[in-house]
C-alpha positions as CSV (number, residue, x, y, z in Angstrom):
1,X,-14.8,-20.3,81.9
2,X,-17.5,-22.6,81.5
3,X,-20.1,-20.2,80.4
4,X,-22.0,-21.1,77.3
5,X,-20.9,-18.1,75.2
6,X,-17.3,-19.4,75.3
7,X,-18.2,-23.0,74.6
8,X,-20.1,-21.5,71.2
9,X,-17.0,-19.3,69.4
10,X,-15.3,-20.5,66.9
11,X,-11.3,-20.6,67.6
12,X,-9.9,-20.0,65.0
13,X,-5.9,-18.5,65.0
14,X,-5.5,-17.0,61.5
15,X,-7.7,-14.5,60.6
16,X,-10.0,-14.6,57.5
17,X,-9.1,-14.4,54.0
18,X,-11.1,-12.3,51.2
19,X,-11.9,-14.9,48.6
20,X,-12.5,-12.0,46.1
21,X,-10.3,-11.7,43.0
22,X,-8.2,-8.0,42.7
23,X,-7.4,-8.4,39.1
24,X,-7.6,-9.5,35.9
25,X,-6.0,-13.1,35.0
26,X,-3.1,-13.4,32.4
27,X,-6.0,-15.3,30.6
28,X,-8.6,-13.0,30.2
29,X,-6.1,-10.1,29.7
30,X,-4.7,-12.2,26.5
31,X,-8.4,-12.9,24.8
32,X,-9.1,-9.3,25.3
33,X,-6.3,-8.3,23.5
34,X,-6.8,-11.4,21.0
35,X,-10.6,-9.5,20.6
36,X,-9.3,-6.4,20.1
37,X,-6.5,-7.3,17.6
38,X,-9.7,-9.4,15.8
39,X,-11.8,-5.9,15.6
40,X,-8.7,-3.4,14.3
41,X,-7.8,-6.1,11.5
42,X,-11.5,-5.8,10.1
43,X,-11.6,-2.3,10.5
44,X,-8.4,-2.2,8.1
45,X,-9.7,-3.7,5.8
46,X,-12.9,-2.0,5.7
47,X,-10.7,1.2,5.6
48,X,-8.8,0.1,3.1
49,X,-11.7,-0.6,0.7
50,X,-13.8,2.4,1.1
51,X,-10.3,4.6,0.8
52,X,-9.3,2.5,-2.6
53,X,-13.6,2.8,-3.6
54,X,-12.7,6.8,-3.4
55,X,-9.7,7.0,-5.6
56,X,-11.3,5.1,-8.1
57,X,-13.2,8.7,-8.3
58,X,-10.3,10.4,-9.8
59,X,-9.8,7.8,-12.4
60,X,-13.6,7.9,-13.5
61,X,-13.0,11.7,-13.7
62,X,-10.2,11.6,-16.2
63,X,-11.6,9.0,-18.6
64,X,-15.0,10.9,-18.8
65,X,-12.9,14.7,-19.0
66,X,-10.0,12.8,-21.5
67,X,-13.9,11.1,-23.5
68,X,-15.0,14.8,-23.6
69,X,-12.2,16.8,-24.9
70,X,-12.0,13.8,-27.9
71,X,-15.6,14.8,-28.7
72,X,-14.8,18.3,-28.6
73,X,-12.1,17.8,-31.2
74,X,-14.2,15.1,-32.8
75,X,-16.5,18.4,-33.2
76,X,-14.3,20.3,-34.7
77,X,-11.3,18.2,-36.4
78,X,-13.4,15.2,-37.4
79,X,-11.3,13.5,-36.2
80,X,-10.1,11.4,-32.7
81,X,-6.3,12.2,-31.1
82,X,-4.2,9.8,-29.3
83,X,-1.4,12.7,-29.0
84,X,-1.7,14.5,-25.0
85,X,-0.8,17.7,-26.5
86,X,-4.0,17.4,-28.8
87,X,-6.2,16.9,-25.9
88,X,-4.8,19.9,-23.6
89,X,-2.1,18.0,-22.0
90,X,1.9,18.9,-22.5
91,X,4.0,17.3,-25.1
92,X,4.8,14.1,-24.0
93,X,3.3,10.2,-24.5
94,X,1.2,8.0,-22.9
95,X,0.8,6.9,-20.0
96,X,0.2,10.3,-18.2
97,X,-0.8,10.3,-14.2
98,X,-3.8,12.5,-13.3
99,X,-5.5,13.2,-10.1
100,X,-4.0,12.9,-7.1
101,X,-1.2,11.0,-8.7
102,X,-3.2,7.4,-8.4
103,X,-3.8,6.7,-12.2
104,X,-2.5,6.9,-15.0
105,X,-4.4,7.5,-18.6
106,X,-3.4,6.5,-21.8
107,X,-5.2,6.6,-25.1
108,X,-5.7,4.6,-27.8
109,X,-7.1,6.1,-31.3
110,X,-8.7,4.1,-33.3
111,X,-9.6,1.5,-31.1
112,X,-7.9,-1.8,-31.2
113,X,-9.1,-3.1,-28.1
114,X,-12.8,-3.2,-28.5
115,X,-13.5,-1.9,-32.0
116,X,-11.0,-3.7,-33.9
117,X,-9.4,-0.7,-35.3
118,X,-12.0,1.6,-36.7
119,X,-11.6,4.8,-38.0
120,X,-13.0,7.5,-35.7
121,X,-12.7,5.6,-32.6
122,X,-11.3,5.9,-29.5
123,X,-10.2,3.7,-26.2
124,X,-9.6,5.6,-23.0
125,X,-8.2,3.5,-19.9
126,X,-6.9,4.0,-16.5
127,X,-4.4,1.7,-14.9
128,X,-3.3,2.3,-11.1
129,X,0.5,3.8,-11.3
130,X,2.7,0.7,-10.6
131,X,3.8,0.3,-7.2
132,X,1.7,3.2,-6.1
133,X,-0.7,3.1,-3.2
134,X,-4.0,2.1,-5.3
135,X,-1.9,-1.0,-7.6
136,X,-3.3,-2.9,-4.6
137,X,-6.7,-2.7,-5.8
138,X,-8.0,-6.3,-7.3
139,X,-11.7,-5.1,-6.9
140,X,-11.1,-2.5,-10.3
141,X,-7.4,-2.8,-11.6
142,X,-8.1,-1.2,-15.2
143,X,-11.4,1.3,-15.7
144,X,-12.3,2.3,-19.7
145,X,-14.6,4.1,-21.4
146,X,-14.7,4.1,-25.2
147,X,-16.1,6.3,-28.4
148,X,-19.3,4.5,-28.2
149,X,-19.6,5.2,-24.3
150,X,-19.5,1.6,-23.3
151,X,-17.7,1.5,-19.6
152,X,-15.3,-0.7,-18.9
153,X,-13.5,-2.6,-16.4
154,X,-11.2,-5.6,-15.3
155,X,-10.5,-7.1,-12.0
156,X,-13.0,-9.1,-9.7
157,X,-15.9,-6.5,-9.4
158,X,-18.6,-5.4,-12.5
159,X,-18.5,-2.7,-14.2
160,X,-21.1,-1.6,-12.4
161,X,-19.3,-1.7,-9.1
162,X,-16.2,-0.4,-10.2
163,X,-18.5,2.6,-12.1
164,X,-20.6,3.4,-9.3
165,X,-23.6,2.7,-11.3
């Protein structure tokens, strides 16, 4: 057994291991889900906001429609309403919901807030319905109009952004 073939093998007794990996690590299975959890949390958010931006819709609605039916009876009466049944709503007070049931309306004639009180004047305002699903909004929390037009709003945005102007 001298011949050079057998003189140049390798011995070798255990046989040869794959160095390759099979899997995914506990490590990189924990940042992907860390990734993941990082992406669905901005997408709620996000969500939330443009979901919130469209109720404000509703509440935009009923000031301008509640603004127009006290010009109607403006027209006729001479006269602004703060009673619902005036204004084509049922016997009742203020606040009333409207919409979808994320607002509530209430008006006030004459107009203390922004007028001081004069005769043939009106303040119309929206207020999310406590503890309902848009009372989370801080963008818009109260939207107004009143007799002279002027839009109005609290909370951190501008009129303009709560508006859509």
């Amino acid at each position: 057994m001298t011949h050079p073939e057998k003189l140049c093998m390798k011995k070798s007794s255990a046989p040869a291991r794959r160095t390759s990996s099979r899997g995914y690590t506990l490590i990189e299975l924990l940042v992907t889900i860390a990734i993941v959890a990082i992406l669905a949390s901005i997408a709620n958010e996000v969500y939330t906001s443009q979901i919130q931006k469209s109720r404000r819709t509703d509440a935009r609605s009923a000031l301008l429609d509640l603004a127009g039916r006290e010009e109607k009876l403006f027209s006729t009466m001479n006269a602004y309403s703060n009673l619902p049944s005036d204004l084509g709503y049922g016997a009742g007070a203020w606040p009333i919901v409207v919409g979808s049931g994320y607002y509530q309306v209430t008006v006030i004639s004459p107009d203390t807030v922004t007028q001081g009180g004069a005769a043939g004047t009106y303040y119309i305002k929206a207020d999310p319905v406590p503890g309902g699903l848009q009372a989370g909004d801080t963008t818009c929390t109260e939207l107004s109009v009143n007799s002279l037009g002027a839009q109005g709003s609290t909370g951190t945005g501008t009129t303009a952004t709560c508006w859509g102007n």
